[in-house]
Structures are given as C-alpha cells and as structure tokens.
N, C-alpha and C positions, 0 to 999 in steps of 0.2 A: 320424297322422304317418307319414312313408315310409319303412319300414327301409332301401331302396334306393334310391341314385342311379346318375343315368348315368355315365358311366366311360367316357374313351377308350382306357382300360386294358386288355385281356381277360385273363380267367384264364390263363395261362401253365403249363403241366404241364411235368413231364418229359420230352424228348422222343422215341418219341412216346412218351404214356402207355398204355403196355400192357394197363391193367387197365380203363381206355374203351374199345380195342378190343376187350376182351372180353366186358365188359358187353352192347358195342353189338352186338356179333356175336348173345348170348344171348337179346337184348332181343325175340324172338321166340318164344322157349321158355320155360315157367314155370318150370324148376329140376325140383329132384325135390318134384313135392305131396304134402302132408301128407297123410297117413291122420287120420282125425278122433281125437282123444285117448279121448272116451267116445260113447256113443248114437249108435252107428254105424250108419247106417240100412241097412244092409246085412248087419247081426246081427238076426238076426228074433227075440233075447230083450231083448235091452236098450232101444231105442225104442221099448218101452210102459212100461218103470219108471215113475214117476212123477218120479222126480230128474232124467230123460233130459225130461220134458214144459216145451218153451218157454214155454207158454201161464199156467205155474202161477206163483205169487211164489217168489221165489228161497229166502223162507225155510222155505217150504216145500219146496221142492226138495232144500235142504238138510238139514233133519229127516229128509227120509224115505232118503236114501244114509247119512246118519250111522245109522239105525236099520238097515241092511242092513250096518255092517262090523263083524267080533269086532274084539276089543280088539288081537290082536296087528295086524290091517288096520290097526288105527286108527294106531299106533304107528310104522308104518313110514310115516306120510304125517306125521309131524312134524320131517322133517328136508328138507334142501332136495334130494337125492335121492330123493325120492318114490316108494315103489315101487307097481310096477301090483298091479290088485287084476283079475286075469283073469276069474273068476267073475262081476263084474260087467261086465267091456267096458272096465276105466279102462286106460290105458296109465301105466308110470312119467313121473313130470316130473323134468325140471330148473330150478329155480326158482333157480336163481344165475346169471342176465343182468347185464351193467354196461352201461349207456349215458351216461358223464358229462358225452361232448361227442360224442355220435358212438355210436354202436352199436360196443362195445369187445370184444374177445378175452380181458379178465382175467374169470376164471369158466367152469366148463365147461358153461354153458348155451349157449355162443356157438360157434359154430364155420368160419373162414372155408377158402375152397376153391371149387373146381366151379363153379358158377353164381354165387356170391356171393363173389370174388378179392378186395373192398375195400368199404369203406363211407366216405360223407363223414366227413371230420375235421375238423373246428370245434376253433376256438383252446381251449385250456384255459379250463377257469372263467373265472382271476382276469384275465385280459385281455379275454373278452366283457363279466365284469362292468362294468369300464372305463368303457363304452358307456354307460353310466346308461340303457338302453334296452330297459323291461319288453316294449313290443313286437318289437323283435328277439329275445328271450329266448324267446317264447312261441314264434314262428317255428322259431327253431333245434329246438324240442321237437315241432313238428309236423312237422318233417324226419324229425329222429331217430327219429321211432316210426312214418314210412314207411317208412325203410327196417328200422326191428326189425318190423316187421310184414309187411312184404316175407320178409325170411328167416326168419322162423318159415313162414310159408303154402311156404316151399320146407324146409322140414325142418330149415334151419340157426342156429336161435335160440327164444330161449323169448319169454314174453309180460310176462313179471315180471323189470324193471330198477330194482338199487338203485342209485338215482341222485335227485336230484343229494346232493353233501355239501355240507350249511350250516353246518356249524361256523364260530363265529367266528377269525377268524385274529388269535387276543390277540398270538403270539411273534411278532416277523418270520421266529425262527430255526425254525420250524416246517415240515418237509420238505414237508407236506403242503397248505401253506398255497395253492398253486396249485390247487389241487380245489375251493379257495371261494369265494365271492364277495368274500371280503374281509373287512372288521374291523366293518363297521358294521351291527347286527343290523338295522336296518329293509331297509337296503341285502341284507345276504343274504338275508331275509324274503320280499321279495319278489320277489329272483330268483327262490326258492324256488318260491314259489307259481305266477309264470309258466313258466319251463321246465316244472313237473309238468303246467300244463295243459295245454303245446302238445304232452306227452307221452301225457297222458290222452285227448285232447279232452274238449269241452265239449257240446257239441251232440245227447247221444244219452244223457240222463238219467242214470239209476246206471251206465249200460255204459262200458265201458271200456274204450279203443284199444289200450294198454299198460298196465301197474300203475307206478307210479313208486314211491322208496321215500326221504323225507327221512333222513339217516344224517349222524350217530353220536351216538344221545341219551346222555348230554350232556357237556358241562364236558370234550369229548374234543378237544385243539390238542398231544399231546406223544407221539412217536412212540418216538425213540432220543436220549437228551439225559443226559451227563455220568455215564453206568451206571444211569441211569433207564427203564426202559420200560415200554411203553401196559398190558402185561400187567400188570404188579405197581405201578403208579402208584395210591395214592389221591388223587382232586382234593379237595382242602379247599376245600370255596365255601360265599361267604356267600347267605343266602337273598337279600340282595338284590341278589347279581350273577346268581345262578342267574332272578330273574326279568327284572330289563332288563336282560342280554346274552344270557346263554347258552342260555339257553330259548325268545327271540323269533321266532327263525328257525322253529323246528320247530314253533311256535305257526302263526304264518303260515301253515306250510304245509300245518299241518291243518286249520285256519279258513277259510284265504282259497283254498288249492290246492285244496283236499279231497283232499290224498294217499290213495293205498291202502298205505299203510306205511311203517311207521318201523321203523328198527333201531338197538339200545340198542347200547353200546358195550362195549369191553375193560375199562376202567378204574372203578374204582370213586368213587363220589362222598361221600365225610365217613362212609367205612369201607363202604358198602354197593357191590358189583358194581351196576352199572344195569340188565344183565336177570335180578337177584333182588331189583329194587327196586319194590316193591305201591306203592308212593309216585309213583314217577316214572309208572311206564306203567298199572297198573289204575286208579290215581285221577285222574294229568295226564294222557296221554296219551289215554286211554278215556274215563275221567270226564266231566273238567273240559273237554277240548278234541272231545268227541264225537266219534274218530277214528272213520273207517267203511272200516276195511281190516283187516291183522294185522299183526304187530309181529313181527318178527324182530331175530334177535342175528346181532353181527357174526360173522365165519366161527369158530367152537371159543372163543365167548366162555363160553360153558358149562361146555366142561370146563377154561378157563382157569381160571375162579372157584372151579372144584372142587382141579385141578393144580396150581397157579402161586399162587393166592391162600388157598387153605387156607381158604375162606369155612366151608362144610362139613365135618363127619367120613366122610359117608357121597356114592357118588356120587348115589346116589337120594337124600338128602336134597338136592342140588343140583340133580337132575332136577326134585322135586315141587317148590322154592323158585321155579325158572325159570318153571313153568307156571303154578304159583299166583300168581304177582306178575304176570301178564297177558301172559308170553309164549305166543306163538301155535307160532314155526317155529324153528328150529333149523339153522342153519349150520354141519354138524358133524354126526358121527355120534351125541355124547351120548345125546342123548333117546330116539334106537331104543333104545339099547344100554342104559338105564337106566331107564325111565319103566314099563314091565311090571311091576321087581321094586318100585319106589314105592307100585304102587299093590296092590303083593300084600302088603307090610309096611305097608300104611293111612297111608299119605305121602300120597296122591294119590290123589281118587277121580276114576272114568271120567269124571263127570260135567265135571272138570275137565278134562281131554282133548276129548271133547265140545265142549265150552266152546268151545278153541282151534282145534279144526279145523273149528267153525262159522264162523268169521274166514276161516282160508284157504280153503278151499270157498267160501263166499260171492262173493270178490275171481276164482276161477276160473270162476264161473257169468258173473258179471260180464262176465266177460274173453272169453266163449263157448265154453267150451272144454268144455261139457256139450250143445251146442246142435246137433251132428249133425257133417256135412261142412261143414269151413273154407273151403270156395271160395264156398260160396253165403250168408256171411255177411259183414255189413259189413267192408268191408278185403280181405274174401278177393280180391280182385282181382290185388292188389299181390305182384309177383313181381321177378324182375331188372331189367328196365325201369325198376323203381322207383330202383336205387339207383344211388347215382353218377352224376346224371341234370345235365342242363349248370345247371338253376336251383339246383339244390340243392347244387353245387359256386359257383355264383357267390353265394351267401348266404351260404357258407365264409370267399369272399373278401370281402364287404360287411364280416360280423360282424368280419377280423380288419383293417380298414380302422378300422372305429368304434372299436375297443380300443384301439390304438397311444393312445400317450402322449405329448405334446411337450414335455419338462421342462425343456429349455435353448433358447433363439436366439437369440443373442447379436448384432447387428449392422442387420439379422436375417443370415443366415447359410443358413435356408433361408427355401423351394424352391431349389435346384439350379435351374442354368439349361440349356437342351437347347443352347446356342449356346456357352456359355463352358464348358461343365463336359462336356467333349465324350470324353475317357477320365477313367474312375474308378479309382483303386485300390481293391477290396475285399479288407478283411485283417482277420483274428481266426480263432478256433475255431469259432465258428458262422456264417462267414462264405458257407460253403457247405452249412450246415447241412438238413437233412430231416428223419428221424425226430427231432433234438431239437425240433422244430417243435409236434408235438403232445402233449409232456407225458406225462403217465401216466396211467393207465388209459383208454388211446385205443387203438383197432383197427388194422387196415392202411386205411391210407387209400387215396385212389380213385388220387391220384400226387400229387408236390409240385412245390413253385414255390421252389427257394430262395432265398435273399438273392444270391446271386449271378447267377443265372440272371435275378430280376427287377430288378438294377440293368443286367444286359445288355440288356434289351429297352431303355431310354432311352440307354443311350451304352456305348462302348468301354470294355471291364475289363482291367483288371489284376490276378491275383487271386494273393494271398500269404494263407496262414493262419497265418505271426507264431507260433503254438504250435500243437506237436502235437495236444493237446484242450483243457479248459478246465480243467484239471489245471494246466498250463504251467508243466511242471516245472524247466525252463531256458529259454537264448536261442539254442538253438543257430537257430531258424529267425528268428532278428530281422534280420538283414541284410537278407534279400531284402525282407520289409516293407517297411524304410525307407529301402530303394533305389525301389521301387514308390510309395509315397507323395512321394520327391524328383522323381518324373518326371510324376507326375499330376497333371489338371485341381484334381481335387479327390478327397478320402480318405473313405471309409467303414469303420469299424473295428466290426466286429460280434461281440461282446465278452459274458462274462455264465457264465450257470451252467446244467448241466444234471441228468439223472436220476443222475449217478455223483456231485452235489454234495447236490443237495436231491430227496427224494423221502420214498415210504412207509419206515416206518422208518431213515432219515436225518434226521436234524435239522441243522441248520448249527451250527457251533461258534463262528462270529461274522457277520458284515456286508460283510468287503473282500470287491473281489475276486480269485479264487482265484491260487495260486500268483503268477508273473511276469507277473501279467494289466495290470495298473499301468503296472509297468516298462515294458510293450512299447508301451501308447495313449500313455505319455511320449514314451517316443521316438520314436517315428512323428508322432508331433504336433509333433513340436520340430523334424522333417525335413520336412514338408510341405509340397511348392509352392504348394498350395491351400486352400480350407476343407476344415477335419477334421470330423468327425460319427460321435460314436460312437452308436453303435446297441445297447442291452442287451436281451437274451435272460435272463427269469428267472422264477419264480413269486413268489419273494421280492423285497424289498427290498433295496439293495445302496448300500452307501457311498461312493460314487464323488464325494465332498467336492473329494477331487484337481480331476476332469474338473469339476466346476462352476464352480470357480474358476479353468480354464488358461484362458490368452489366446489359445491358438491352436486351442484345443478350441471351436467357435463352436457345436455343436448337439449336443442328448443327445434319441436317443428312447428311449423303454421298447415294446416288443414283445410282453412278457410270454412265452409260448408259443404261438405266433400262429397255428399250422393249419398243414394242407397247403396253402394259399396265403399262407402268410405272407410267404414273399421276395416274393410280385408287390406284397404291400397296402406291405412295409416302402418297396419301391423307387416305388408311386405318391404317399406319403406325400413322399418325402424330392423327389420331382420336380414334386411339387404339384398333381398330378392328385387327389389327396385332400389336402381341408384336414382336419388333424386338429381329432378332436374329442374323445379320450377324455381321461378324470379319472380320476385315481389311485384307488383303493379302498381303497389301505394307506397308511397313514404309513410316508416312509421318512427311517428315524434315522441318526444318525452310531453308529458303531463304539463309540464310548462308552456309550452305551445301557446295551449288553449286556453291557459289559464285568463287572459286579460285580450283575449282576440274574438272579438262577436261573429258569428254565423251571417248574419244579415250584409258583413261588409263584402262584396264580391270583389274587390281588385284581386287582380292576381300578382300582378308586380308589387313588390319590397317600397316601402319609404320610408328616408331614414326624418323627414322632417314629422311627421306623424308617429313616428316608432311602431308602422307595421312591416312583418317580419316577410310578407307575400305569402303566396301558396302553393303547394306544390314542388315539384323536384325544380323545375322551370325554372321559379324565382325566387324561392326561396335559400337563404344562406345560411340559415342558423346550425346549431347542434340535431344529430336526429341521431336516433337510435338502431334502427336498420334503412338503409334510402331506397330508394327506389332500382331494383332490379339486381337488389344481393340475395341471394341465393348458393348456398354451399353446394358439392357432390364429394363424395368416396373417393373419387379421384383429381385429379390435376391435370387441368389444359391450359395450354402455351399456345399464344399467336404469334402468328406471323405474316408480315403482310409480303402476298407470292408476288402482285403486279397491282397496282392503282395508278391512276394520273397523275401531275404535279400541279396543271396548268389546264384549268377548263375554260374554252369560249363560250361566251352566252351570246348568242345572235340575236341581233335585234329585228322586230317586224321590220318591214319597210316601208311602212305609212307612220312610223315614227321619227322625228328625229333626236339626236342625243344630247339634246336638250334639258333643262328644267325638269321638266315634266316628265322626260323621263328616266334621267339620272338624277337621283338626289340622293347629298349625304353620301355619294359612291353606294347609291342603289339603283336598281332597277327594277321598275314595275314590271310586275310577274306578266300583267295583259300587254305590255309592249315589248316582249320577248318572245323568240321562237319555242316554243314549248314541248311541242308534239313528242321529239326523239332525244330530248335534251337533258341526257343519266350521265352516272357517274358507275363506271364499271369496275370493281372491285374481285378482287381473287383473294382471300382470304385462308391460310395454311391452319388448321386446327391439327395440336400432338397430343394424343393423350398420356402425358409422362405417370401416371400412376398404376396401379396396376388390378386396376377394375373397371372392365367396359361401363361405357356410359353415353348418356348423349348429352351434347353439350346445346346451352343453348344460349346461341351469342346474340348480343345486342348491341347496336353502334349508334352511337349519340354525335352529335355536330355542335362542337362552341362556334357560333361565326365571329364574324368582325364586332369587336364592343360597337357598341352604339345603344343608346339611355331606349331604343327600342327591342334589343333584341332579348330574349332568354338567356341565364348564364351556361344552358344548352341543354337539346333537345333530342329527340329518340327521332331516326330520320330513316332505319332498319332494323331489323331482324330476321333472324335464322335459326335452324336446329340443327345439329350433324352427329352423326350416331359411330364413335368414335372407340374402337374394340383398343384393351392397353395395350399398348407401347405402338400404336399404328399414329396415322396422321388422315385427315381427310380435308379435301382441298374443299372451299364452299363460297359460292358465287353470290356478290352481291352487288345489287341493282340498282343508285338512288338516284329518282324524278328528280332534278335542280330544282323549278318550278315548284311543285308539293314541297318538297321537303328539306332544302336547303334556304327557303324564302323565309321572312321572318314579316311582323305587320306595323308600322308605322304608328305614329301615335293619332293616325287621324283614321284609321282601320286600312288602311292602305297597304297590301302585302308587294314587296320587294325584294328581289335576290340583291342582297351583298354584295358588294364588289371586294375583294382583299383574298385574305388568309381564313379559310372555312376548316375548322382541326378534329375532324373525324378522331373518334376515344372505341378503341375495343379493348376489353379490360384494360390489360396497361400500356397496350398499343396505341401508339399516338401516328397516324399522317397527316401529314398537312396540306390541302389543295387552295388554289388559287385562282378563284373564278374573275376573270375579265372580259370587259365588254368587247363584243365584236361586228364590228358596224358594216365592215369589206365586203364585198359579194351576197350582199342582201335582193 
C-alpha cells in the first residue's frame, strides 16, 4: 500500500526557510567527519587486537576487549557517559540520543549547529499513530536514522536512540500520553515494532543502522498527579493486567522489532523498582522474550531507588541489585560511583559486570563502531545532504495529513470551498502556532508551515488569536476575534493544549479546555457569518461536549501535534485536498470520567462493587464522547465480508493433554497450542459509495466468549485501502489466534477461548468458532 499521494498541495515553509538554505548551501561538504571511535587504522597498535578484527564473531570480539580492561575500565563504561579507555584506541561515548519523531536535542548525545541547523520533524507519536499505518511508521524510522546517521558520521550525534515510548496511555490525564501510540496495546505493539525497524534496518543481518530502545518497562503512565510522582509512585498491577496491557507493547517490540534495548523505568511495580527487578528484565525481558541488545534505566533511576525510594540501606547494595536483576547501563552517574566498592564488599562479582557490558559492547560492534573508519562503512556516506532533504520533509507532511482526525461534520460543513469561502478568519492560541507543532522531545526542525500560513495558501486570512496562549487567562483579546469571525467567508478556530498544559512531568488535572478557551469558540461561534471549524491541537483527549453539540459549530478536527508541516496538512485537510483518514487511538471522555477516578489506581477492568468505571476502550462501559477509532471522511465506505471461516481448529501440542491444565473455562493455554501457522484468513470487500477518493482505514476488533476475564473487546487488526469513488477494493486480512484472539486469565495466564469469537468491521459483524482439536497431533 502507498504511504504517499499526490497532492496539489506543496510543503509550505516559513518564508524563506533559512535552515534549507543552509542545508542546501552545505549539501556539498560533509560536516566535520568523524575520527573513527576504536581500531583506527591509522594507530598501528590497535588494528591487530583481535576485538578491532571484522572478520571474527562478534562474541568473540567481545570476550577478548572484555579480557583486556581492569575493573576500574570496566566501571566507567557502565554509565551512559562512557569514558575512553586511551590505552586501547576506544574514544569516550555518549549513549543518550532521542529520536521519537525526528532525531531530538533532549540528551546530550545530540548536538544541533554548523552543518546540521535542523532535522525533520514528524508529528508526535499519538497523531502518526492515528494513521493506523505500520507502513508509514516503518518509513518515518528509516528517515529518522538517516538523518541520526548523517549526524553521527559528521560528529553531531550518537548511534544509540532511546526511542520510541510504548507505554500504554491508560489516563487521558497523562502529560506524557502524546509520546505513545495510544491506549491499545496491539495498536502500540506494533507501532513499536515498525518504527524500531525503519530505525534499525532489516536488511543487513545482526548489524545495526541505529540502536532503537522500547521505554519505560513497565506499568509507567503517571508523571506529576495530585502530590504523586514517577519517583516515589509504586504501580499496584495485577498479573493479569501486567500481561494483556502493559507488557504487550514491549513484548512486541522485542519479538516482532527485535529492539537493541529496553529501559526500565522510575516507578516501582507491587513494591519492587523495575531496574532492581530479576523478574521483570533477567527472566521477561532476557529470558522469556530472548532480547538481543542491553537494558538501560531511565536517566538516575538508580540512584532514585537508592535516594527517593529507600529500596536499599547501602548505595552499593543498590548498585549490585541493579546489575544483578539484568541491568546492563546506567543513565546517571550511580554505577561509576558505586559498583567498585560492591564488588570489593562481595555484592557484586566482576563476573557480573562482565556479564552487562557483554550486552553493551555487543549492540556497539553491531553498530560498527569497532570496525575502523565510519566513512567506508555502510551508511558512512550520509552527511548534510542527507537531512532535511525535500522527500523526507514531504513524508513529514503525508505522515501529518494521515493523522489528522475528522470528529465532527455536521451538514457536511466541510471541505471548504476555494469559491465561496474566499477570506478565512483564523483565530485561537495556536492559530499561528510552530514550535507547539512538534510536541516534546523533538529537535529543531528543518522550518514550519503553521495553521495560519497553510490556511493562506487556499484563500485570504484574517488572523485574530482570541487569547494570549492557551492559558487564556481573560478576554481581553476576544473582540477583535468576533469582529473577524462577523466579516469572514468562513472561521477556523485553532484552539487546544500545549507543553505548558500536558507534558513530561505534568499531568492534566482534568479534560476541559484550559482557561477561557470555551468562552471564546462560543462566542465567535455565535458571531460567525460563516461555517465555524474548530481545529484542536493536543496529545490528550479533551472534552469539547460544548463544540459537538453547537449548532453553529459544524466541523471539529483533532490535529494532535502535527509536525513542522502541520498548518499546510491541517489547511489541505479542511480544503479537501486531503480527505481525512485518521482514527482516534484514545478514547476521548467527558469531564466526568475523571472527576472522582485517581491516577495512581491501575486496574484496568470496570468494578461495579467499588464503582470504578475501568479504562480504556477494553473495559471500560460508560458514556464517552468520541471512542476509540472514530474518525469521519468526505466519503462513504461499505463492507462486506468476500470469504472468512466459520469454524477454526486450534491444535493442541502433543506433550499436552486436554486436560485441566490445559483446557479451562473452555480455554486453552496459548503455550499448549500449536501456534506457529495458526491465522484466521479474512477477505474483506471495501465500496467506496460517495463520491470522493479516499483511503479507508479499517480496523477489526474481536468480542470473544464473555468470561469475568476477557475485554468487552479488543483491536486484533488493521488495514488501509486506497479506494477511488464508486470503485470497490478487496483487502486481505491476517489474525495470529494465539497473539490476538487470546485473552489473559485472572492469574496472568493467557488463553485462547474456546466458543463464538465475533469479529466487528464497522457495522459488519462475523462470527467464528474456535475449537479444540486434539486428532492427528
């Protein structure tokens, strides 16, 4: 399927954009080139070592550097400023890179300036996720580690980005909730898995383009909420939320992505810190999910657990707990500063050390960074030229075309017409918004397109921003608004929240929105000579109940944090050069919700003896305001189901028998079933009966068999089909029984169903009937 269409739109920058002509200027010089980190060929000791030898296996390469550093060597490469080891040729690293949408400036592995003035900006997570679009996903990850690989080979970045975060987005009121994919662990799963690969590549066996790093294992959604914070929060989870929700993601991403790293998180989970927990990462993480990279803590979660949480007496006993439970690296100075005297009081033997910096070593041979001079290895090519490059900025603007969300149109109301809707009013806080464009932990981008500047390209503006920020502390600027809105074609109110609302430690304290934000879309609404359309900017979910219900309010999009092209996708969108296609990824609730529900509770399942309402699409039953994966378009598609099964065998191993153990409740353990080839093959007919191409993007949800364990259902596929009017296009779908027809017991025990499993495409209902099948085992 095509991430890209044509567009009579073009990217639109600032004018002109300064950091293209710099690029463009550069785009002949390679920056300042790296000197090679180790096995310099131009040191005539070190490119005979054997750890310097390409030719050898890596774990052997690895053995034999680990047998050439003392202890104190070893000690100082367990932190993410890595010091050089001169005697052998290595140079210091910096191994704290972010790239979440875009090769970022948070971390001091990153450094922009000189040759490298910006890097593409891609919409934040939860608005690409949108897109239901593993192939755009994968795309944007092969961008991003162009250009982090471009500015490494020029001196200004490292190799190792922890990226992306799959946390699931349980709270809406979660600052951070914009960094993820969203609420739906298949759905963040496999975002996970695609962006890592389009970060890693695939193509060139164990080696590695970039390191990517799934983050924050686990049960990690609460920042700063009501005197609570990430530092001193224990998560109370049950085993069986910790296996279908919170855990899926990061499963995915080491199963299906093959990540080179995960990082454990602040908080601790049912009293234990996550990177002092042997459970979570030596047995899940390592074990159970065969990761093949190292495991880092998030920045000073270390000495947090030591400092902040009193886990230990001693700091060396917090140093040898961190190591021993299968941490590799250290985000923080802890581990220098304490893991010597661990293992001189018998906390901690070498061997343990050892151990962890055969993980990080390993992930840098990988990476090539023992492998001589960076120009004459794969990627070494890639300099200035590479970034900020016109495709790689138009796949900024495709990805934040596909995100956008069409939650209201009322009449319909849009497209905008180029004839009657000839001056616009644009009016709000982010009406001419830019940096709030790209969210948090995003870089300098290459230049932007605001909402303002891309509603000026289609017709004459009028531009009022109705409130100082999105604070909107008063009215003192509401006049001019709804004098602007009394004289225009038609109103655009671009309205919403930003990094001084919801971000890293910020929590949201409820769902409206902020200050006089209300008051002022009232009234401009109620003064309008034309169609209104408000336009929201947010990570979160927001209660804008009011706007869905005014009469004169005819359109509402969601935006999310759309890029540095975000005004040209928001203004092709509203002018109909894009028909929308995104789908919500969160549930978004009314105000009430959260009114009397605490952050700190993690269930995920509904109780009605406690009067909690659950969370999430999952389990949650109550009223909401738009659910999870509504999403309007310009036109109208119809399904139809072309061929599916009726009647699916599940085989059982045959070191099982059908038994207790392994039937119960008419389920069956996912591990005593044949797994491997065991889908559900669907054909799926999409019409598009209206009469404007589009792409459709369908999503198919599974209610299984009731049972007090299962979800009242879950997201188990997805798809996109690019659907010209009045055509039809057939579209094949795939579902794992095992992944994604299973559900998880109350003891964390995952089980396929036995009964009536009732596949929902919009209003399409099949119903399939998985049973056991014990014969010819």
């Amino acid at each position: 399927m095509a991430i890209a269409r044509s567009s009579s739109s073009s990217l639109c920058l600032s004018s002109p954009p300064k950091i293209i002509i710099l690029v463009l200027l550069l785009s002949g010089a390679f920056g300042e080139t790296r000197d090679p980190f180790a096995c310099d060929p131009k040191d005539a000791a070190t490119p005979k070592l054997p750890f310097c030898k390409v030719s050898m296996p890596t774990s052997v390469r690895v053995r034999d550097l680990l047998g050439r550093l003392t202890l104190q060597e070893k000690i100082r490469l367990l932190v993410n400023n890595a010091a050089a080891v001169p005697r052998l040729g290595i140079k210091g690293y910096e191994w704290w890179s972010e790239a979440l949408h875009g090769v970022s400036n948070v971390g001091p592995g990153t450094k922009f300036g000189g040759a490298f003035p910006g890097a593409t900006s891609f919409p934040q997570v939860i608005t690409t996720a949108a897109s239901f679009n593993a192939t755009l996903w994968e795309a944007i990850g092969r961008v991003v580690s162009d250009e982090a690989r471009a500015m490494y080979n020029g001196g200004a970045a490292g190799l190792t980005y922890w990226s992306p975060n799959v946390n699931i987005f349980r709270d809406p009121r979660w600052g951070r909730g914009q960094e993820t994919p969203g609420e739906d662990p298949v759905l963040a799963g496999t975002y996970a898995a695609s962006y890592v690969k389009g970060l890693q590549g695939t193509s060139n066996g164990d080696r590695l383009k970039v390191a990517a790093c799934c983050k924050h294992f686990t049960a990690y959604d609460l920042d700063k909420w009501n005197g609570v914070d990430r530092f001193h929060f224990n998560a109370k989870v049950s085993k069986q939320d910790i296996e279908d929700t919170f855990d899926v993601p990061f499963k995915m991403c080491v199963q299906d992505g093959n990540v080179a790293s995960v990082m454990c998180s602040y908080n601790q989970v049912n009293g234990v810190p996550t990177c002092a927990d042997p459970n979570l990462l030596k047995r899940t993480v390592r074990g159970r999910w065969k990761l093949n990279g190292y495991i880092v803590s998030d920045c000073d979660s270390v000495g947090v657990f030591y400092n902040t949480q009193h886990y230990t007496s001693t700091p060396e006993e917090a140093a040898a707990d961190a190591i021993k439970a299968g941490l590799d690296l250290d985000c923080g100075p802890f581990l220098a500063q304490f893991s010597e005297g661990a293992v001189r009081k018998g906390l901690l033997k070498e061997a343990d050390i050892n151990a962890a910096l055969a993980n990080t070593l390993t992930v840098q041979m990988r990476l090539g960074m023992y492998d001589g001079e960076p120009s004459a290895q794969p990627f070494g090519n890639l300099g200035p030229k590479d970034v900020c490059t016109p495709a790689h900025q138009e796949l900024a603007l495709e990805a934040a075309r596909q995100g956008i969300v069409l939650l209201k149109n009322r009449g319909p109301s849009l497209p905008l017409s180029h004839i009657r809707h000839r001056t616009v009013a644009v009016i709000g806080p982010n009406s001419n918004a830019t940096v709030t464009m790209i969210g948090n932990y995003a870089g300098v981008a290459c230049g932007y397109t605001s909402p303002l500047q891309g509603i000026g390209n289609y017709a004459k503006t009028i531009h009022q921003v109705g409130c100082a920020d999105v604070a909107c502390a008063d009215d003192k600027l509401f006049s001019g608004a709804i004098d602007a809105a009394s004289k225009a074609d038609a109103t655009v109110l671009v309205m919403g929240l930003d990094q001084s609302i919801e971000a890293e430690f910020l929590d949201r304290t409820g769902l409206l929105l902020p200050g006089r934000q209300q008051d002022l879309v009232s009234k401009v609404a109620s003064a309008s000579k034309g169609p209104v359309i408000l336009v929201l900017m947010s990570g979160g979910p927001i209660d804008v109940s009011f706007a869905n219900n005014h009469p004169r309010i005819g359109a509402i999009l969601w935006a999310g944090y759309p890029g540095q092209a975000g005004g040209a996708a928001i203004a092709d969108v509203l002018y109909g050069t894009t028909n929308p296609e995104g789908k919500l990824p969160m549930t978004w609730y009314p105000q009430d919700y959260v009114s009397n529900l605490p952050m700190t509770d993690m269930a995920m399942r509904s109780s009605a003896n406690r009067n909690y309402p659950g969370r999430t699409y999952r389990f949650y039953r109550g009223p909401v305001l738009y659910p999870f994966g509504h999403g309007l378009s310009y036109t109208n598609f119809v399904h139809t189901i072309a061929s599916a099964p009726n009647v699916v065998a599940v085989p059982l191993d045959g070191r099982h028998l059908a038994g207790n153990t392994t039937i119960s409740g008419k389920a069956i353990k996912v591990n005593h079933a044949k797994c491997t080839k065991l889908s559900v093959g669907l054909q799926v007919d999409v019409k598009n009966t209206g009469s404007k191409d589009g792409t459709h993007t369908m999503l198919v949800f599974s209610a299984p068999p009731s049972g007090n364990w299962a979800p009242q259902k879950q997201l188990v596929a997805f798809a996109k089909a690019h659907v010209p009017a009045g055509s039809q296009q057939r579209v094949g779908i795939n579902i794992h029984v095992c992944k994604f027809l299973s559900v998880v017991d109350s003891s964390g025990v995952r089980r396929i169903p036995l009964g009536v499993h009732d596949l929902h495409i919009g209003n399409v209902k099949h119903s399939i009937s998985l049973q056991a099948a014990t014969l010819g085992v």
